[in-house]
C-alpha positions, 0 to 999 in steps of 0.5 A: 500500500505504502508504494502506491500512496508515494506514487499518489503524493508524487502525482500530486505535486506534478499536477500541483506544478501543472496548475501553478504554471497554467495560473501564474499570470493570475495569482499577483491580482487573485491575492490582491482580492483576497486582501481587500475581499476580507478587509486584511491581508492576513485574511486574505493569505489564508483565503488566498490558501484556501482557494488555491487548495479547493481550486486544485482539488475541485477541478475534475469537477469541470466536464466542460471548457473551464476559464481559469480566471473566473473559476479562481475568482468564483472559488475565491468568493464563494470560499468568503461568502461561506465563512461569513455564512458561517460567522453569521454575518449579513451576505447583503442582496443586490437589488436590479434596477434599471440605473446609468452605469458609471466608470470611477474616473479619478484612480485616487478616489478607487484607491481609498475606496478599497480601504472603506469597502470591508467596513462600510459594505457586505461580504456580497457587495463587496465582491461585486465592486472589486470584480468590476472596478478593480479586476473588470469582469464583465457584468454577465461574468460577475452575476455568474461569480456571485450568483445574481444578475447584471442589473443588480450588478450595476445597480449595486455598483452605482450606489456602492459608488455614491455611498463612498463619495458621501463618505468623506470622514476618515476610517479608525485607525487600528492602532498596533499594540507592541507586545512584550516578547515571550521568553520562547521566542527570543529564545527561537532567535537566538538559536536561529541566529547562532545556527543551533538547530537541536537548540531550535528544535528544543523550543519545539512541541513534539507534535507541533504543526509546521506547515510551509504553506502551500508546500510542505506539511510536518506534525512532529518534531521528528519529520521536522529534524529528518525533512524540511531540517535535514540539511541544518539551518539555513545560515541567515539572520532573523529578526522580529518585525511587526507586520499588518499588526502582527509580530512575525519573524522575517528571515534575511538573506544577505546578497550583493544587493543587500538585505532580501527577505527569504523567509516570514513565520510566524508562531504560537506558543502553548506551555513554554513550546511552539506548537504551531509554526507557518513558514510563508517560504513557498507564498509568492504573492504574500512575500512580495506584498510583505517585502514592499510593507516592510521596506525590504527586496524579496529574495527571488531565486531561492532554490527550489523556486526562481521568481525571477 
């Protein structure tokens, strides 16, 4: 059986490539909905996540000629809408009315819109502005996303627009809270950073859950030291970073052209050990928007993967 399993894994990550190659035009601007779908960008990488899972996994499901852009951005929005449902939050209706279409006409004005829209509209809404103003679907291809019409389309689009011209008063700000460090990771850090692996590993649950997102997944320390840290630490710096309101740890690579970001994790600690750990290694579309936050240049060829 076990023969048959391996054979089973492998196959999977060759159409996990396959996949990856045919959507890669896409992935930079699905991210960009995810994020502003949800209001944040941590939100938005895990629906980003899920999407991507359910979109391979889903796909023998199509028996016809299947675009790719939409069938993503379907998945994306239908993924949302089910966990608002789920959270109880109101989906909103679009109401069709026979109502004059208008372009945003100043790009200053669209980009202060996606920072209201979470806030100020439903989940349902919410999707039809970003399709049609910031992705330009069409109308019939949104009514098909969102399950509803093209008049509700525009009618929703054209008042969602009104709503954010009257709406001149400025968001709260979320202001960030700086926590004092706990014990267990400075302890990460400094092991990390002194390439002291069995230290590192010491801080670990022996059941923890590391997961490089959409790439790799261990759940005990022993696949830990015998796969993904086989080959010992990678030999660059790490430092703390408070990023979109979260403390990460953001792994530098040094270069010729200076400080790249290689790696973001970031880690939960229960009972003085990390018992969760997420590396966003393997997560193009996430280090690249991190890199820009942070002020730093992502590191792009970092074998296995070349983003150049």
């Amino acid at each position: 059986m076990l023969p048959k399993t391996n054979e089973l894994y492998e196959q999977s990550r060759e159409l996990r490539n396959q996949f990856e190659e045919l959507i890669k035009d896409v992935g930079d601007d699905l991210w960009k909905y995810c994020r502003y779908l949800t209001g944040s960008p941590w939100d938005g990488e895990d629906l980003f996540q899920e999407t991507m899972l359910k979109a391979m996994g889903g796909l023998y499901t199509r028996w016809h000629p299947t675009n790719l852009k939409s069938y993503l951005y379907r998945m994306a929005t239908n993924t949302w809408v089910d966990h608002c449902r789920r959270e109880k939050r109101n989906l909103g209706t679009l109401e069709g009315l026979d109502e004059p279409y208008e372009d945003f006409t100043d790009h200053h004005d669209l980009e202060d819109a996606l920072e209201k829209l979470y806030h100020l509209f439903t989940p349902r809404q919410t999707a039809v502005f970003l399709l049609m103003e910031v992705f330009h679907f069409k109308a019939d291809e949104v009514a098909s996303i969102i399950k509803s019409t093209p008049g509700a389309v525009y009618s929703t689009t054209r008042r969602m627009k009104e709503k954010l011209k009257s709406h001149s008063s400025p968001l709260p700000e979320i202001k960030e809270t700086t926590l004092e460090k706990e014990a267990i990771i400075s302890a990460y850090l400094k092991a990390f950073n002194q390439g002291d692996l069995e230290g590192m590993l010491s801080l670990f649950s022996e059941h923890t859950h590391y997961e490089a997102s959409l790439g790799f997944l261990e759940v005990t320390k022993d696949e830990m030291r015998n796969g993904s840290l086989a080959f010992g630490l990678p030999g660059h710096h790490a430092l703390e970073c408070l990023l979109w309101g979260k403390r990460v740890i953001v792994i530098i690579a040094e270069s010729d052209k200076g400080p790249l970001i290689h790696d973001i994790q970031y880690q939960e600690v229960e009972n003085q050990r990390i018992v969760f750990h997420r590396s966003y290694f393997f997560r193009k579309e996430f280090i690249l928007a991190a890199a820009k936050e942070l002020g730093y240049a992502p590191q792009l060829n970092k074998p296995p993967l070349n983003w150049e």
